[in-house]
C-alpha positions as CSV (number, residue, x, y, z in Angstrom):
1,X,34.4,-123.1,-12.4
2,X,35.9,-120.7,-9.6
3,X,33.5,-118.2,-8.6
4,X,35.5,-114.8,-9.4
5,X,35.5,-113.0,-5.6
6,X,33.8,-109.4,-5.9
7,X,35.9,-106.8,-5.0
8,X,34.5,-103.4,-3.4
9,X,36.9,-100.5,-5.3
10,X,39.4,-98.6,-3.1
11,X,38.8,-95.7,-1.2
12,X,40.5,-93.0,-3.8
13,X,38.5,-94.7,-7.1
14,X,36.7,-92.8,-9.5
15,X,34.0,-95.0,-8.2
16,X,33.1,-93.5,-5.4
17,X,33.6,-89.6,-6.8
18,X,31.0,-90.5,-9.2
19,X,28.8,-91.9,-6.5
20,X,28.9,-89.4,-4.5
21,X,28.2,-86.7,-8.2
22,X,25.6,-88.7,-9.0
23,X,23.6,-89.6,-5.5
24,X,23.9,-85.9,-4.4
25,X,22.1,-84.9,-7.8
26,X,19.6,-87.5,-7.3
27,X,18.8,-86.0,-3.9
28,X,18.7,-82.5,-5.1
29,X,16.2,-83.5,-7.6
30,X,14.3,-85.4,-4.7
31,X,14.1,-82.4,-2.7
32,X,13.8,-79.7,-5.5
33,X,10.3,-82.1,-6.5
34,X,9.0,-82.7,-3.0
35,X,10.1,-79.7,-0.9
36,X,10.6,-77.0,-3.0
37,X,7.8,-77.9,-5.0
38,X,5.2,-78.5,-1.9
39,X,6.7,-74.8,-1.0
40,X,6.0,-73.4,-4.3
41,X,2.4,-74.9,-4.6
42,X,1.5,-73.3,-0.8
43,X,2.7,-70.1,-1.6
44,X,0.8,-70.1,-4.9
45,X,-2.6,-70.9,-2.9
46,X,-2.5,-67.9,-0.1
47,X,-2.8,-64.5,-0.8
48,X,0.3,-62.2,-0.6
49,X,0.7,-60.2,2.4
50,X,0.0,-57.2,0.9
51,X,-3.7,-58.4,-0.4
52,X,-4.4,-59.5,3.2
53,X,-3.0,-56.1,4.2
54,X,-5.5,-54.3,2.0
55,X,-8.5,-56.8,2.7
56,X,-7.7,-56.0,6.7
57,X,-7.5,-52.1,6.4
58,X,-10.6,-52.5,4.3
59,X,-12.2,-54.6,7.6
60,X,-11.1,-51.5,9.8
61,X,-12.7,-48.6,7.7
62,X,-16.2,-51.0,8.0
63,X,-15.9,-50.9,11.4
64,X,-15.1,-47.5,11.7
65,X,-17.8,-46.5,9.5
66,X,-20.6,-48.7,12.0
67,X,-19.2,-46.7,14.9
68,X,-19.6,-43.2,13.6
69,X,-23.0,-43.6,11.4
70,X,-24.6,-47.2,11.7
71,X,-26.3,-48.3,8.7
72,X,-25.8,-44.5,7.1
73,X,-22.0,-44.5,7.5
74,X,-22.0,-48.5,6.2
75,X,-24.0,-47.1,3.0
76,X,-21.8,-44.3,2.4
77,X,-18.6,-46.7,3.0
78,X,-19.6,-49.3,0.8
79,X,-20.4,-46.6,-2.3
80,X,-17.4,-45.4,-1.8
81,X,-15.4,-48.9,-1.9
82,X,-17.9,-50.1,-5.0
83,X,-16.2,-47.1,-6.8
84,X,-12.8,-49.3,-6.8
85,X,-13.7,-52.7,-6.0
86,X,-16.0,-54.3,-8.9
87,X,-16.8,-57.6,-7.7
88,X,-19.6,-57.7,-3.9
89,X,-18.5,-56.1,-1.1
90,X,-21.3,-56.2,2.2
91,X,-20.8,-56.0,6.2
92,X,-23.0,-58.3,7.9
93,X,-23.3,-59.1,11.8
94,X,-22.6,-61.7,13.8
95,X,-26.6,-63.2,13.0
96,X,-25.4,-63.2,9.2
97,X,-27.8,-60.4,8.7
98,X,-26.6,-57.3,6.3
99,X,-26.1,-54.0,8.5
100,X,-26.5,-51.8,5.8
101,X,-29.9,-50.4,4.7
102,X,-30.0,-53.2,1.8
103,X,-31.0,-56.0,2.8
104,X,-29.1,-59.8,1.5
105,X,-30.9,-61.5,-1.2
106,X,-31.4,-65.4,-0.8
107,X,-28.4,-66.1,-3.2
108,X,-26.1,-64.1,-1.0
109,X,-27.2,-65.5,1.7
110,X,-26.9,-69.1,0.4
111,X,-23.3,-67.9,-0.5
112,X,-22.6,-66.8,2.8
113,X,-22.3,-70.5,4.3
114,X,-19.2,-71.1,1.7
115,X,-16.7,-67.8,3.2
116,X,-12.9,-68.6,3.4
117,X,-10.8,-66.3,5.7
118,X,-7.9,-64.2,4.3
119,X,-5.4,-66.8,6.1
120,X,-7.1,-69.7,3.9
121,X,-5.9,-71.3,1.0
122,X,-7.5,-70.5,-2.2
123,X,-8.4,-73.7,-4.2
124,X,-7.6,-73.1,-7.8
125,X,-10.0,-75.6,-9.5
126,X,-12.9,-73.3,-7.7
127,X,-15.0,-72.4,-10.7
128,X,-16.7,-69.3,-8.6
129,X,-14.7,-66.3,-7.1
130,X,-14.6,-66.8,-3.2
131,X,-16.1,-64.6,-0.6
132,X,-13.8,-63.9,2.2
133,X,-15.2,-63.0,5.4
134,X,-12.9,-60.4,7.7
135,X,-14.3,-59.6,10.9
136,X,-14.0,-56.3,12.5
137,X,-10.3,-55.7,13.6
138,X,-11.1,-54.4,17.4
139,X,-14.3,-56.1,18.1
140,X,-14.7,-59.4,16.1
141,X,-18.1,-59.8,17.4
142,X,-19.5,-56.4,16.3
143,X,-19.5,-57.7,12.8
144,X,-17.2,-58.8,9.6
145,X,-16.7,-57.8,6.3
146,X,-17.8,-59.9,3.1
147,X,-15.9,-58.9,-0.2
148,X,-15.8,-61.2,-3.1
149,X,-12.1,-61.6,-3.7
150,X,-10.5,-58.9,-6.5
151,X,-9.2,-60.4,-9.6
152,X,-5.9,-58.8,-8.5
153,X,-5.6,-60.4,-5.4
154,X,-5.8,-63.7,-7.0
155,X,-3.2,-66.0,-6.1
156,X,-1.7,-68.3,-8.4
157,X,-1.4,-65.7,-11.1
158,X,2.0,-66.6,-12.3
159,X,1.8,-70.2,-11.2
160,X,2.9,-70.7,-14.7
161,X,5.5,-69.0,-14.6
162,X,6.8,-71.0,-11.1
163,X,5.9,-74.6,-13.0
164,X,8.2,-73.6,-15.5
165,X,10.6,-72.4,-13.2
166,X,10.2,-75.3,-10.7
167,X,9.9,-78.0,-13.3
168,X,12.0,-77.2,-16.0
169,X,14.6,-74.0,-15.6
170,X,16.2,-75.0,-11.9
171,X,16.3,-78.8,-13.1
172,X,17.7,-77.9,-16.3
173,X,20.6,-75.4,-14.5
174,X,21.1,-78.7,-11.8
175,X,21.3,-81.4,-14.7
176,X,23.8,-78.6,-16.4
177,X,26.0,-78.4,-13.0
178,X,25.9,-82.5,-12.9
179,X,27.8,-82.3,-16.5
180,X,29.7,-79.9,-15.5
181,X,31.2,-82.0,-12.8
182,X,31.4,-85.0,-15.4
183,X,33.2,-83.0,-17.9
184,X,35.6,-81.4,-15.0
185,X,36.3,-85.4,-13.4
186,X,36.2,-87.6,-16.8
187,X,36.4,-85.5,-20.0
188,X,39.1,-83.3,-19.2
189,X,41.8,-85.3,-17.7
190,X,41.1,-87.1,-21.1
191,X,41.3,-84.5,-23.1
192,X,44.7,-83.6,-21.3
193,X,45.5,-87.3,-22.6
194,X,44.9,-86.7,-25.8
195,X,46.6,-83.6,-26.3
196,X,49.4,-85.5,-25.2
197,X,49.5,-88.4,-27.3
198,X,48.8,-86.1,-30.0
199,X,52.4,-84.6,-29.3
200,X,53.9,-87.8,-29.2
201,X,52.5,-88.2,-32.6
202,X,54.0,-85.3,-34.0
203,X,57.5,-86.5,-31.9
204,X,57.5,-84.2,-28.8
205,X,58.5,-87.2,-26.8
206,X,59.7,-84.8,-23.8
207,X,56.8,-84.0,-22.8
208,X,54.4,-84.4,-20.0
209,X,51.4,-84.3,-18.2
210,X,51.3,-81.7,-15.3
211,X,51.9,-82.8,-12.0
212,X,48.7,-82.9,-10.8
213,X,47.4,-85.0,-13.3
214,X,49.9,-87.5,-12.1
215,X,49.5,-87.1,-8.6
216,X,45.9,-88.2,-8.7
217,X,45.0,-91.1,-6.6
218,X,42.2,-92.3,-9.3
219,X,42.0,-94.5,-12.0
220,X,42.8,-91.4,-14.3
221,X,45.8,-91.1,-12.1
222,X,47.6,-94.6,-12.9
223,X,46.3,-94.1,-16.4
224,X,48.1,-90.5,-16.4
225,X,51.6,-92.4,-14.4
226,X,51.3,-95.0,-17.5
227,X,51.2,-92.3,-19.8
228,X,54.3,-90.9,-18.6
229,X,55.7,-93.6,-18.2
230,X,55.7,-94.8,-21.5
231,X,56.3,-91.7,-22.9
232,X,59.6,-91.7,-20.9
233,X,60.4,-95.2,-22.3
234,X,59.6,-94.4,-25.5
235,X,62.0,-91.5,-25.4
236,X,64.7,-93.6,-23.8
237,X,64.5,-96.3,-26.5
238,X,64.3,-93.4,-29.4
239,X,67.4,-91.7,-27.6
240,X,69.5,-94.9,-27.4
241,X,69.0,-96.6,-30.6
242,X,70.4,-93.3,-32.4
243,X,73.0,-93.2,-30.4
244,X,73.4,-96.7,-31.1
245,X,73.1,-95.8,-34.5
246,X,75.4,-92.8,-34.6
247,X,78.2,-94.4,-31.9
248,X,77.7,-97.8,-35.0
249,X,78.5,-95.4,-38.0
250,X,81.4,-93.4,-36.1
251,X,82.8,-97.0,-35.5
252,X,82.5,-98.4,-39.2
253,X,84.3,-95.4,-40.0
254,X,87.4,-96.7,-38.8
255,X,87.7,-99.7,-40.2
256,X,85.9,-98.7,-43.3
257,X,89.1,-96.4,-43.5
258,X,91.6,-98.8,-43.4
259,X,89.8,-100.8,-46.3
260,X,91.1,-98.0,-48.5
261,X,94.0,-97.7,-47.3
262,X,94.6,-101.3,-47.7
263,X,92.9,-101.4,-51.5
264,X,95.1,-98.7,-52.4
265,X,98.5,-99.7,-51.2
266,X,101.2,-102.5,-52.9
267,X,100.2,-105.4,-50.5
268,X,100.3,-108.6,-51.7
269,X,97.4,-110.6,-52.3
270,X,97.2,-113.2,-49.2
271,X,98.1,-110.0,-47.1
272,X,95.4,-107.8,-48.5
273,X,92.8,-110.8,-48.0
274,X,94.0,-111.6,-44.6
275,X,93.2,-107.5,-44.0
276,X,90.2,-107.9,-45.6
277,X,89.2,-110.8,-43.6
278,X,90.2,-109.0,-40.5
279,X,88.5,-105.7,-41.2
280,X,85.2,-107.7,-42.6
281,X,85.0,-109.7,-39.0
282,X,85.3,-107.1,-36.9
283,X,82.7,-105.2,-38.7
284,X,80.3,-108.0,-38.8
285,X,80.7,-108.1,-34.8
286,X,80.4,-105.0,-34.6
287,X,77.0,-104.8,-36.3
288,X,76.0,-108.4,-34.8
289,X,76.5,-106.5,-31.1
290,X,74.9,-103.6,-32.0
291,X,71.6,-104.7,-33.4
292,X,71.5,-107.3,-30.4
293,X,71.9,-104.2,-28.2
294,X,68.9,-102.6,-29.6
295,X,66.9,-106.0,-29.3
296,X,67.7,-106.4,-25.9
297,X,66.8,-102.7,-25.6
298,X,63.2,-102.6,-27.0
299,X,62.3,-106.3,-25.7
300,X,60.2,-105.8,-22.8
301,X,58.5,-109.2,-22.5
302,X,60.3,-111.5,-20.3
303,X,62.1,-114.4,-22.0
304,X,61.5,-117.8,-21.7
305,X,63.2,-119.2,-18.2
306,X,64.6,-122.6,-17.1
307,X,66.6,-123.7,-14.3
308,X,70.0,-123.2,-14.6
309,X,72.9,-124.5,-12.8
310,X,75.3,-121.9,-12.9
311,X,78.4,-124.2,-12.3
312,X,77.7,-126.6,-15.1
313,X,77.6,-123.2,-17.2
314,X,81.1,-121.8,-15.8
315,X,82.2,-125.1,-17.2
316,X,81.4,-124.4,-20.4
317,X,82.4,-121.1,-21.0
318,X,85.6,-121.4,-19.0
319,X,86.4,-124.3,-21.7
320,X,86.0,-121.5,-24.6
321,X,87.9,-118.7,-22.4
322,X,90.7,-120.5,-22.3
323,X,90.5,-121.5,-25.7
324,X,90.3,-118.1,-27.0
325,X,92.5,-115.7,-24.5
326,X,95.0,-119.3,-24.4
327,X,94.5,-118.5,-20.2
328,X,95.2,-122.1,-17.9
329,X,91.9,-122.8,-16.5
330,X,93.5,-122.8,-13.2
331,X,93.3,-119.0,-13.4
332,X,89.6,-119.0,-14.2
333,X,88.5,-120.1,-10.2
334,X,84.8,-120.9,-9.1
335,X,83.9,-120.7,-5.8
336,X,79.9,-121.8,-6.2
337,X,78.9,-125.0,-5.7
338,X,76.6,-127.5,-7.3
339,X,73.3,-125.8,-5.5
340,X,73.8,-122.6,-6.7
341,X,70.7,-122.7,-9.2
342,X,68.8,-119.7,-10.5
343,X,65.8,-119.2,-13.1
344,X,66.8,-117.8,-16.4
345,X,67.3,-118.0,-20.3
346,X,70.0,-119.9,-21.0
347,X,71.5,-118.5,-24.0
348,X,71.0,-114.9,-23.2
349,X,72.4,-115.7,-19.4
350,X,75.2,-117.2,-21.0
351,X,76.1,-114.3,-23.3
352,X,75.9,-111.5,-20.7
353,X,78.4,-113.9,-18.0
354,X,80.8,-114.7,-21.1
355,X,80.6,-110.9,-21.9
356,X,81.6,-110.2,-18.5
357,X,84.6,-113.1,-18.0
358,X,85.7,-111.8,-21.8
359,X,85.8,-108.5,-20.1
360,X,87.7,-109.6,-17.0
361,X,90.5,-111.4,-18.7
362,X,91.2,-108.8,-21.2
363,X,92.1,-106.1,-18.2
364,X,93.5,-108.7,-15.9
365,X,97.5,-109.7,-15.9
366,X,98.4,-112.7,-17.7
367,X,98.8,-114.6,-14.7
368,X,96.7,-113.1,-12.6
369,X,93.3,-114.9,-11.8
370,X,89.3,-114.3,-12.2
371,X,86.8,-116.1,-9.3
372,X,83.4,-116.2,-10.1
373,X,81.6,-116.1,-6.2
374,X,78.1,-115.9,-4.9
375,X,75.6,-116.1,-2.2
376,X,71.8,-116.7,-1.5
377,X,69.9,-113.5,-1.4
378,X,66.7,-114.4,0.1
379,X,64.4,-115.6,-3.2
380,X,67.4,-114.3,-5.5
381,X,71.3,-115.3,-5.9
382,X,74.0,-112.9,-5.8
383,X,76.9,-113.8,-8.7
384,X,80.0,-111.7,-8.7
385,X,83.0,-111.8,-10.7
386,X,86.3,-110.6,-9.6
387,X,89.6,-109.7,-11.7
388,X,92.3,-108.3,-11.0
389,X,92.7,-105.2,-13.3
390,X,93.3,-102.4,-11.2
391,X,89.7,-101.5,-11.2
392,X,88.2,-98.1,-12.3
393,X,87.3,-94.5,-11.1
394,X,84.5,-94.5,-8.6
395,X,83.0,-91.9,-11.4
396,X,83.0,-94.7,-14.7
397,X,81.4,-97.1,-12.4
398,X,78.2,-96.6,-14.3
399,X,79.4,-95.4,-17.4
400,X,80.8,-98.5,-17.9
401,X,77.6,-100.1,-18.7
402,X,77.1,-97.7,-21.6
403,X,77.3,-98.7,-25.1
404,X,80.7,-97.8,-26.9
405,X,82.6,-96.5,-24.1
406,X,86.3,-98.0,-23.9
407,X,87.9,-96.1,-20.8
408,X,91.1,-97.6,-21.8
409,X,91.5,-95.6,-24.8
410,X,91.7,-99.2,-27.3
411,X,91.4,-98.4,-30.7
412,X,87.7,-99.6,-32.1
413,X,87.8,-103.5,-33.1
414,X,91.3,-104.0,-30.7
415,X,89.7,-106.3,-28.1
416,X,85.8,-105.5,-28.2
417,X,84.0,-102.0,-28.9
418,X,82.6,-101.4,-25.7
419,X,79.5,-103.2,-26.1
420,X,79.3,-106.2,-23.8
421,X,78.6,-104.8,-20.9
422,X,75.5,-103.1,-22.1
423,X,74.3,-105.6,-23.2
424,X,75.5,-108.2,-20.3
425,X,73.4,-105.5,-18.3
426,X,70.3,-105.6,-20.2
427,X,70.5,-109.5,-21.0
428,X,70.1,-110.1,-17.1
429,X,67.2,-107.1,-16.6
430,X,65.7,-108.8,-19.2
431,X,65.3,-111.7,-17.1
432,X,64.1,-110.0,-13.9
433,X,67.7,-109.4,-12.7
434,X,69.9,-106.4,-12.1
435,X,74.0,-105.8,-12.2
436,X,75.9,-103.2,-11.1
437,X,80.2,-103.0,-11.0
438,X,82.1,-101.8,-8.0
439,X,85.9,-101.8,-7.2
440,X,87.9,-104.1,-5.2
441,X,91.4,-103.7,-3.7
442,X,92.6,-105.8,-6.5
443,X,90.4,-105.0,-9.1
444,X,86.6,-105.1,-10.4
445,X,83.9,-106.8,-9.5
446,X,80.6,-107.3,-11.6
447,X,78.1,-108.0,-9.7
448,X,74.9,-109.9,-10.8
449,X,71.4,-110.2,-9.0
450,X,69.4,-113.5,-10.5
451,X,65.8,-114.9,-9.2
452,X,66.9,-118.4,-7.9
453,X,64.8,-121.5,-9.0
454,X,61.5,-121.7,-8.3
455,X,62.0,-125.1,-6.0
456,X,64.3,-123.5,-3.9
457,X,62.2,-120.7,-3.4
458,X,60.1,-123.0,-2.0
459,X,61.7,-124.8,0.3
């Protein structure tokens, strides 16, 4: 089995869009986890600026109060800071020894050799409220306060509150903004979609998606070109087959008309049925055309092809020209020789060039003549046909393709209804080719564009 080749997607896929969505969210949460959260935890382990504020002024007043008084202004400071501070509050020297008139006790001294400075972090799973130690703000070496830590200075009060906040709320708000930009680059445009197939539905075929949904450069965007696309098709085939329809029951009218003129006059019987006949033929082509129009119309798979030699065809149909139109086959001239092969359906190719010589000898002079030419193209072969009718108005040149359109004013059935160039035209689209008419100083020229065979192609 062939290994299927990988293929990396191009540089305006949706691919890469949602890449880049989805790896910058990934790195947001990486850094709103490790970062912000390392930031959060810190700052939820020191103590605010405004306890270590407090705690230093505090520091100052001790000092102050050894300067003026000794142990008599310490005592009087430290009443007056046990009136608002509940938990132990001492000044001790630099030999750890209290220089107030009370003495430490053993457990305070014990809990002297565990002190944490007010720039420390404060350890949460600490069972016991710390001691800070603050020395003296001027002269560090005088001494330092000891004050056990106030409940209000705690920090890590609303660490709770910041867990929630780190953990869950900003997550949340980042994993709303991620479908935010999922709903903005896949569900919308597809909602947009389906607000216009729903108008399809209810036969709005004219309209479309907005101009920026089709200018995309995305997936989305081809799928938003398709759309349009076949909305536009879809609207073209809807259009044409009633006008088929409509330009079909205008033309029955006609003949339909002289029916009842002819059952209601005082014909004789072999000249009513030869009327009949008449009228009843020309209808039946006329339906037969039309209904292959509209085939040929909403076909879009490509038929069947073969090689054809295009000569050997000219043969043939030249042989039932001249049979029907009673032309010499002298006037019917080919110019192409026996290499001139392209790829196509037979039948259907045959139609649309015996549509197109039918055409050419009906506006050409009874002795005038109709030369099939041709060139190679490259991969394709260039077929023209050439009469010598006069020609047509620059103007009609593409009118002339469209159904029912008879620029020489014939009445309906007289020589054709203006059908077999439509469908001459859309029998050789149908097979990958193109045709387009142009004037000549004689007359008109068809001109057909055909994929050659596939072996000459080659070589």
């Amino acid at each position: 089995m062939r290994e299927r080749r990988s293929r990396l997607p191009g540089r305006h896929s949706l691919f890469w869009k949602l890449a880049v969505l989805l790896v910058g969210f990934c790195l947001l949460m990486i850094w709103l986890s490790w970062y912000w959260g390392r930031y959060i935890e810190t700052q939820n382990a020191f103590l605010s600026p405004d306890a270590r504020r407090v705690l230093n002024s505090y520091a100052a007043e001790a000092e102050q109060a050894w300067g003026v008084g000794n142990e008599r202004g310490i005592d009087d400071w430290l009443r007056e800071v046990r009136r608002h501070e509940k938990g132990w509050v001492g000044v001790i020297g630099r030999d750890l020894q209290s220089l107030s008139s009370i003495p430490l006790s053993d457990a305070q001294v014990q809990r002297l050799t565990f002190m944490r400075g007010v720039d420390w972090p404060m350890s949460r799973r600490q069972k016991t409220v710390p001691w800070l130690k603050i020395p003296f703000p001027n002269d560090p070496s005088l001494g330092s306060l000891i004050i056990e830590l106030p409940e209000r200075f705690k920090p890590g009060r609303h660490a709770l509150i910041w867990q929630m906040l780190t953990n869950v709320i900003i997550p949340g708000l980042f994993t709303l903004l991620l479908c935010v930009g999922l709903y903005r680059l896949l569900i919308r445009p597809l909602n947009q979609l389906r607000e216009q197939a729903n108008a399809w539905r209810a036969d709005r075929l004219s309209n479309r998606l907005s101009p920026q949904m089709t200018s995309r450069q995305d997936e989305l965007g081809e799928l938003n070109r398709a759309f349009d696309h076949m909305a536009s098709r879809l609207q073209s085939t809807v259009q044409v087959q009633q006008q088929l329809l409509r330009d079909m029951s205008h033309e029955l009218r006609t003949p339909l008309s002289r029916l009842r003129v002819a059952c209601d006059s005082e014909q004789s019987l072999p000249e009513l049925r030869e009327r009949l006949s008449r009228e009843v033929e020309g209808m039946r082509r006329l339906v037969d055309d039309t209904l292959h129009l509209a085939w040929l119309d909403a076909e879009r798979q490509k038929l069947p092809d073969e090689d054809i030699q295009v000569l050997a065809l000219w043969d043939m149909l030249v042989d039932n020209a001249c049979f029907e139109s009673c032309w010499p086959s002298r006037q019917l001239v080919c110019d192409l020789q026996s290499d001139c092969w392209v790829r196509g359906h037979l039948n259907t190719l045959a139609q649309a060039l015996e549509n197109i010589l039918r055409n050419a000898i009906r506006h050409s002079p009874s002795d005038g003549i109709v030369r099939l030419s041709g060139q190679r193209d490259g991969d394709d072969w260039l077929l023209w046909l050439e009469d010598q009718g006069g020609g047509v108005d620059e103007s009609e040149l593409e009118r002339i393709f469209a159904p029912f359109i008879r620029l020489d004013g014939a009445r309906p059935g007289d020589g054709g209804f203006g059908l077999g160039l439509s469908i001459a035209r859309n029998s050789v689209r149908l097979q990958g080719g193109e045709m387009w008419a142009e004037n000549t100083a004689q007359g008109l020229r068809m001109i057909m564009r055909i994929p050659a065979r596939e072996v000459e192609a080659v070589a």
